[in-house]
N, C-alpha and C positions, 0 to 999 in steps of 0.2 A: 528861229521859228516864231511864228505868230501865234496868238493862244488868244479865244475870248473867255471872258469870266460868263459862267451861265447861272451859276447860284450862287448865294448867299454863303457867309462861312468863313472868308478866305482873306486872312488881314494882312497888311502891309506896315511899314512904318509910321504910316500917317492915320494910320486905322483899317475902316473896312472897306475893301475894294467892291465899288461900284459894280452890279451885274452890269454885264453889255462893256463894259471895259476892254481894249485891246490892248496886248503886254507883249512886250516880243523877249525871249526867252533862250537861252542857250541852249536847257533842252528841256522834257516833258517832265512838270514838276510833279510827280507820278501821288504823292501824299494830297494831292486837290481832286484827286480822279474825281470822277461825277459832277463835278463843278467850273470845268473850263471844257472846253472844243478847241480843236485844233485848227487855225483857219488859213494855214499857211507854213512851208517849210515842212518840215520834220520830216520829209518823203526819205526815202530807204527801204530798205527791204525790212521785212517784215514790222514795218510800223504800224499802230493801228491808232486812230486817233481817238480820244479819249470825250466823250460827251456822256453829260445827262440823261440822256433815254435810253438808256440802255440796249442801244443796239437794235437788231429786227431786222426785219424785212422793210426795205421803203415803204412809205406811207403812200396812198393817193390823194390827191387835192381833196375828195372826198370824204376820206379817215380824217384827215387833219384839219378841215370845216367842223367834223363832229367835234375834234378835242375844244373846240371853241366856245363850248356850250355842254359838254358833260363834265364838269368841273376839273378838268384840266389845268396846272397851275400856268400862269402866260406865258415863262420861258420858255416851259418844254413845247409848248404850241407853237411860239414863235420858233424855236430851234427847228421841226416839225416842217415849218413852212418856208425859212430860207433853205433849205433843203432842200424844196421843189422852184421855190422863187430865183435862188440866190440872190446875188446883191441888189437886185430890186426890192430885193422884201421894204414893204413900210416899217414904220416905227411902230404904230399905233393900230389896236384890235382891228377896229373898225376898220381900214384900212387891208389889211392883214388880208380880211373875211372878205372884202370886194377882190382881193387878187386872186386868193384862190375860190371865190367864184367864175372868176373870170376862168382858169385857167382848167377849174371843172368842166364847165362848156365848150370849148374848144376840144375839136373832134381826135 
């Protein structure tokens, strides 16, 4: 399975692993919960993938414009927004904030 690192916290051999990081995993290394997402693999019955925001109700392009600007920390925004984007998501805020603009206006 694929896993990305979402927060801080989480060392390796060589130190501390980069957020935004992709690990591929034999299985869900359950002691990181809140700090990786699942981004591939791990499918089965009753898996649930493990991410940062703790769950909810999807967001709309609209909610997750606001976390852009109500001091929201970047990850959980960006996490927030490839969620609505997927792999188009930008890298970078700015970026971010014009796609889901974009994708607010659209009917």
């Amino acid at each position: 399975m694929k896993i990305r690192i979402t927060r801080g916290g989480i060392f390796g051999k060589d130190g501390e692993i980069a957020v935004g990081t992709e690990l591929d995993v034999k299985e869900e290394p359950k002691g990181w919960a809140g700090r990786y997402e699942v981004i591939s693999g791990g499918g089965g019955k009753n898996k649930e993938a493990v991410s940062g925001d703790g769950g909810g109700e999807p967001k709309t392009a609209a909610e997750v414009l606001k976390m852009a600007t109500d001091g929201s920390q970047f990850m959980a925004f960006k996490a927030a927004a490839t969620k609505l984007l997927g792999d188009k998501t930008p890298t970078n805020k700015a970026d971010i904030v014009a796609a889901l603009e974009d994708l607010a206006t659209q009917p």
